[in-house]
C-alpha positions in Angstrom: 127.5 106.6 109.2 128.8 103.7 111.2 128.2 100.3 110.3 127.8 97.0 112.5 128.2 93.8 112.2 124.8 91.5 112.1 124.9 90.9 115.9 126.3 94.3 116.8 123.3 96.1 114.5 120.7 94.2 116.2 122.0 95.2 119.6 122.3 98.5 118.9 118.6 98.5 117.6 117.9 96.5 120.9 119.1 99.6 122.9 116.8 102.0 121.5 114.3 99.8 122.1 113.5 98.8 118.5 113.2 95.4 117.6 112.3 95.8 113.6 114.0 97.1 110.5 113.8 96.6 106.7 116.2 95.2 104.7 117.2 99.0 103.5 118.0 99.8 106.5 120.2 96.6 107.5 122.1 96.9 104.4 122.8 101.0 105.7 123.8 99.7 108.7 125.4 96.7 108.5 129.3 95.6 107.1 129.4 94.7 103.5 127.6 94.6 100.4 123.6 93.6 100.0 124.5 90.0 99.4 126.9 89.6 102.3 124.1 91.9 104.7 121.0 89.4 102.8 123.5 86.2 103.8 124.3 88.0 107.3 120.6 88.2 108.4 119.7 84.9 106.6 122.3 82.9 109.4 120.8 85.3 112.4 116.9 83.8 110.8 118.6 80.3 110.6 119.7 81.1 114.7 116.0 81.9 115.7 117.0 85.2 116.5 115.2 86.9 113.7 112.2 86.9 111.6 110.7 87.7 108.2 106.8 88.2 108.2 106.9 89.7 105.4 109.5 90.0 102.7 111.9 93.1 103.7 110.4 93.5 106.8 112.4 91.8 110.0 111.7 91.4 113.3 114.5 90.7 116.0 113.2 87.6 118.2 114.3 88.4 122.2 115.5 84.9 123.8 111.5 84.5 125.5 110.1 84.8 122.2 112.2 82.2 120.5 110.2 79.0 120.9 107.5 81.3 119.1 109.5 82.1 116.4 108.2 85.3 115.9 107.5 88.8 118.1 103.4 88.3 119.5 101.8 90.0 117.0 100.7 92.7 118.9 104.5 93.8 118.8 104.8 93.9 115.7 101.7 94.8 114.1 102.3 98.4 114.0 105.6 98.5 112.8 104.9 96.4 109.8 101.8 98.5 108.9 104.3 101.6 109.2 106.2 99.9 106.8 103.3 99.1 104.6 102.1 102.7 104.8 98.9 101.1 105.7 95.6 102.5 108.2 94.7 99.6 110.5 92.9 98.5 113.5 93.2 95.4 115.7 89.5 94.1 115.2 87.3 91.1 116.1 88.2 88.4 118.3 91.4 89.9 118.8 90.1 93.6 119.9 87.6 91.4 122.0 90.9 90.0 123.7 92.3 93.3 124.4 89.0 94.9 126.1 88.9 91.7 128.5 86.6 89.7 126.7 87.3 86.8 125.3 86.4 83.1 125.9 88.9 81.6 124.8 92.6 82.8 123.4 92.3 83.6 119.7 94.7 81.3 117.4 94.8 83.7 114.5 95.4 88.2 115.2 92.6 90.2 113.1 93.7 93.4 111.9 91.3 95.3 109.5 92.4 97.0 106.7 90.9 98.8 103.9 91.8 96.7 101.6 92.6 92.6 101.0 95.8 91.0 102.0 96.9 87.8 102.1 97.7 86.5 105.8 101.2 86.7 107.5 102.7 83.6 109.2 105.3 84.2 111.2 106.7 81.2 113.1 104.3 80.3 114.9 102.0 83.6 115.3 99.5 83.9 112.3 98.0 86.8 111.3 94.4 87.8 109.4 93.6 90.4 107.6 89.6 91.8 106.6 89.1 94.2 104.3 86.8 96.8 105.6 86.0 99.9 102.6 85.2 102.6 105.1 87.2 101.6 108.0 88.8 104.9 108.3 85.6 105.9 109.6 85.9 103.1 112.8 86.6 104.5 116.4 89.6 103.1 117.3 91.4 103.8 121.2 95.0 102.9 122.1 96.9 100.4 123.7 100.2 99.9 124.8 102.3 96.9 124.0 106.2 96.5 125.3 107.5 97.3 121.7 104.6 100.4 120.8 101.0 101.2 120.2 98.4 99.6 119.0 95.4 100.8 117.3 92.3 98.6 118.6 88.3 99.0 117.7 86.4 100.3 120.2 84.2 97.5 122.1 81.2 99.1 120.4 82.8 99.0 116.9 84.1 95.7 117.7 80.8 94.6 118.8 79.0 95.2 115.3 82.0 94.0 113.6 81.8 90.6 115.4 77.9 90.2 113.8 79.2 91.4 110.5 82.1 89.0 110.4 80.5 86.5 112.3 81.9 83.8 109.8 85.7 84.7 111.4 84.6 84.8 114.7 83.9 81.0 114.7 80.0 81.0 114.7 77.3 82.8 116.0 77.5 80.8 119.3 81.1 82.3 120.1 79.9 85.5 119.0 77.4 85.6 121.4 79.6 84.2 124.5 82.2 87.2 123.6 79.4 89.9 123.2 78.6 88.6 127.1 81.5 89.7 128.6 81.9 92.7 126.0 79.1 94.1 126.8 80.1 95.3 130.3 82.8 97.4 128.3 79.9 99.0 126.1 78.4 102.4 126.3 74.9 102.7 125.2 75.1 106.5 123.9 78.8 105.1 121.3 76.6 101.8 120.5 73.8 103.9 118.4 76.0 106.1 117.3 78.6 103.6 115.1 75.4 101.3 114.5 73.7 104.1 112.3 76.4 104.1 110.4 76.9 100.1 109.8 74.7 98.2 107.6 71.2 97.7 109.3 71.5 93.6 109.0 74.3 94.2 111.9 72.1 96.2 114.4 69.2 93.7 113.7 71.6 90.9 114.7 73.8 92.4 117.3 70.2 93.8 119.1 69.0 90.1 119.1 72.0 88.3 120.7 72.1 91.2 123.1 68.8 90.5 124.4 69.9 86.9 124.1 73.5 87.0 126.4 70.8 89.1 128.9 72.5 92.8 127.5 69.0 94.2 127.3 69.5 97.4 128.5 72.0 98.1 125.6 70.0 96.3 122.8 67.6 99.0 123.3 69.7 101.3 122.4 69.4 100.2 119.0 66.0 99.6 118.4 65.1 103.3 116.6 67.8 102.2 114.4 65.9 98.8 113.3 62.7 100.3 113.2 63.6 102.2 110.2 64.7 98.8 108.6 62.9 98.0 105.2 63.8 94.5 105.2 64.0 91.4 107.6 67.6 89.7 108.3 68.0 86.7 108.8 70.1 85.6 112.2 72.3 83.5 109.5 72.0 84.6 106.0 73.7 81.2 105.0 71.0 79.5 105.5 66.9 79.4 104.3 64.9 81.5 106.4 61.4 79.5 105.4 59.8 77.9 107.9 61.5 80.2 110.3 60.3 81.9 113.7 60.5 85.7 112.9 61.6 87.9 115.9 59.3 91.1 115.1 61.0 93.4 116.9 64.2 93.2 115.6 63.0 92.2 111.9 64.7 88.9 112.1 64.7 85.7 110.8 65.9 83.4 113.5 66.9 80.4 111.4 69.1 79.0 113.5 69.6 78.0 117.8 72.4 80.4 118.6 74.0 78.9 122.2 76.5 80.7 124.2 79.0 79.1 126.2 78.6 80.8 129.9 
């Protein structure tokens, strides 16, 4: 097998159209032994033109990228959970992104796994990672991106998800302004059918802020589902629910003012 230099192995990566590798694979392909390939590629991260998310795992850093310091997530993402030998999806505020809805640019990329991870900072991008048990189960479509594809939640999936996770989704009032424009991406008939399989707490909430962001239509949808609820939610579980107005239809205690942004 040849081997390149550094440079040369990066660019011949480049021409493929493949801007990641592990450090197995550098030390295949490039000159010399692991510590001269380990000092090769630490000079070429030292030169912004590559990065490390995660130990043994690099990403090359094209000349646009390089006051980033890192690929966009969105670039990388499925490469490194390759690598991982890892089932994901791109979820919450940044699936909300991806279907056209959100409010404001998230600072942090959401990817749900099955299982806890710490966060990946890489330059400047920063990456999140929930821990989901049956995510396997989650409807996921795909996206492009310039360097692959990307698993993403469906806006239905990623609908419930932002109620369930409401705490990483900075508040209930955000919540709300994304599930405004995410609505229009929603199908009524793929809403019931991933809520009866969420917890009930979810489809109480998410049918309330519905109704709420003027998504009517689509919050009936879920009402058989709620109706079958033995218990009331509250809107924030945070916080007491005595004293509370209670919203009978969707067994809710609304315990807090939830405002969207329009």
């Amino acid at each position: 097998m040849h081997r390149f230099s550094a440079s040369a192995f990066l660019d011949e990566l480049a021409s493929r159209g493949r801007y990641h590798f592990s450090v197995d694979e550098a030390e295949l392909g490039i000159s010399g032994s692991p510590i001269a390939v380990r000092s090769a590629l630490r000079r070429l991260k030292q030169k912004a033109k590559l990065s490390e998310p995660v130990r043994g795992f690099f990403v090359t850093v094209p000349p646009e990228y390089r006051s980033l310091g890192c690929l966009p997530a969105d670039q990388f993402i499925p490469h490194l959970m390759d690598y991982w030998g890892e089932a994901y999806y791109v979820a919450l505020l940044s699936a909300s992104e991806l279907h056209g809805a959100a409010h404001q640019r998230p600072q942090i990329f959401q990817v749900m796994l099955a299982r806890n991870r710490r966060p990946v900072k890489c330059g400047a991008v920063h990456v999140e990672f929930i821990a989901r048990h049956d995510m396997a189960d989650t409807p996921v479509l795909s996206r492009n991106t310039p360097r692959g594809v990307l698993r993403v939640a469906t806006p239905e999936a990623t609908a419930l998800e932002l109620v369930g996770y409401y705490e990483r989704c900075g508040g209930l009032d955000n919540v709300a302004t994304v599930l405004a424009e995410l609505s229009e991406r929603m199908r009524g008939e793929n809403l019931q059918v991933e809520a009866k399989r969420c917890p009930v707490a979810w489809v109480q909430r998410l049918g309330y802020l519905l109704e709420l962001v003027g998504a009517g239509k689509l919050a009936t949808r879920l009402l058989s589902i709620v109706k079958d609820a033995k218990e009331e939610a509250a809107l924030v579980r945070s916080l007491p629910r005595l004293g509370s107005p209670r919203h009978h239809r969707w067994k809710l205690a609304v315990n807090a003012n939830v405002e969207p942004d329009f």
